[in-house]
N, C-alpha and C positions, 0 to 999 in steps of 0.2 A: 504494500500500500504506500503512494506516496505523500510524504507531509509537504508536499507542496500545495499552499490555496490553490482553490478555484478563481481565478479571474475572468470577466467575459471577457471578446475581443471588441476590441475598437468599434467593427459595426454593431455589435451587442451593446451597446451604453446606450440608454435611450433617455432621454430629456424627461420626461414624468419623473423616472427614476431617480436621478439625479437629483432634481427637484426636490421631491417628495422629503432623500437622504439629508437635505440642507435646509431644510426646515427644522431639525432636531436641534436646541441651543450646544448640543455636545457636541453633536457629531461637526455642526459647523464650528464650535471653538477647535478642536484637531482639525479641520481641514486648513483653518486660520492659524495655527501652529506651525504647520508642516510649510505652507508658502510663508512664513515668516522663516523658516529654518532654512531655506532653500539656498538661503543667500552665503547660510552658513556650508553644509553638508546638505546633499539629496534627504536623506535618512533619518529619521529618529526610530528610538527602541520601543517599546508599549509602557515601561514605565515613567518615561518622558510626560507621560502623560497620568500620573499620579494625582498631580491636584485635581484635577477633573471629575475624577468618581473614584470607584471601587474598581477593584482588576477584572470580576465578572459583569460589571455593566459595562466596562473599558472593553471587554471582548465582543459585548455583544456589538455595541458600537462601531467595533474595527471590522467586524464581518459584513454589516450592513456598507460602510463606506465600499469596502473589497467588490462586495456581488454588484451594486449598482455603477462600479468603474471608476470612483473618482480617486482609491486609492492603493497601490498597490502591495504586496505585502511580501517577502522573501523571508526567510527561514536560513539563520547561519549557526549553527550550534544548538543551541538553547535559545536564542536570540530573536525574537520578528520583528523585522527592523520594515519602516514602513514609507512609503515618496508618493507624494500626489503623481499621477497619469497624465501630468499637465500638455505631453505632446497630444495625446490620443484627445483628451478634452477638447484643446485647441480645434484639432482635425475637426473634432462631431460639430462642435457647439462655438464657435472664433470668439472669443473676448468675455464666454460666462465667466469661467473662474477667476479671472481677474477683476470682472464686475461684482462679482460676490466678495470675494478680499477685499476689495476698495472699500464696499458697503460695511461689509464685520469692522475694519479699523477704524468707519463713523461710528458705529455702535457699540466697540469694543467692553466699555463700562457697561452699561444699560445689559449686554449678552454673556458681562461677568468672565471674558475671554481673557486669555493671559497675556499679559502686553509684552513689548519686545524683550523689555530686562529679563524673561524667563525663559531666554532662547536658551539654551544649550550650546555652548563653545565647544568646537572638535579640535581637535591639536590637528 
């Protein structure tokens, strides 16, 4: 069996879905994490995301992000380390995910999101 996630393909992300995933105050604070880390590393690990909730609502979270495409998830050890899909995004959907980032960092307080000081520095 492999532990490797299930991700759709590129033509498989459909806009409802997407949608629908970004509508959750969580799941859009990790999507608002991950393109603020980008600048740093592609990647953060699942407990990057500790202040957020609990490990088993953080799972259920990361799986929904995974299936509906906006995030993808790879498996190094022990490790699932995780990167927005932002080429495939672009492809489907040209300038959502950055229109959604722009909006989360007006609303950052009010959606209780983690601001930049809680980026993660990579060596």
């Amino acid at each position: 069996m492999s532990r490797t996630p299930h991700h759709p393909t590129r033509e498989q992300i459909e806009l409802p879905m997407v949608l629908d995933c970004l509508s959750d105050p969580t799941r859009l604070a990790i999507v608002y994490q991950l393109a603020q880390q980008e600048r740093v590393s592609s990647e953060l690990r699942c407990g990057d995301f500790n202040a957020l909730s609990g490990k088993s609502n953080l799972a259920y979270h990361f799986a929904k992000l995974r299936e509906c495409g906006l995030m993808q998830t790879r498996i190094v050890g022990t490790s699932r380390l995780m990167r927005l899909r932002r080429e495939d995004l672009e492809a489907r959907f040209p300038g959502l995910l950055d229109a959604v980032i722009k909006s989360a960092a007006k609303d950052a307080d009010r959606l209780q999101l983690m601001s930049e000081c809680d980026v993660v520095e990579v060596d």
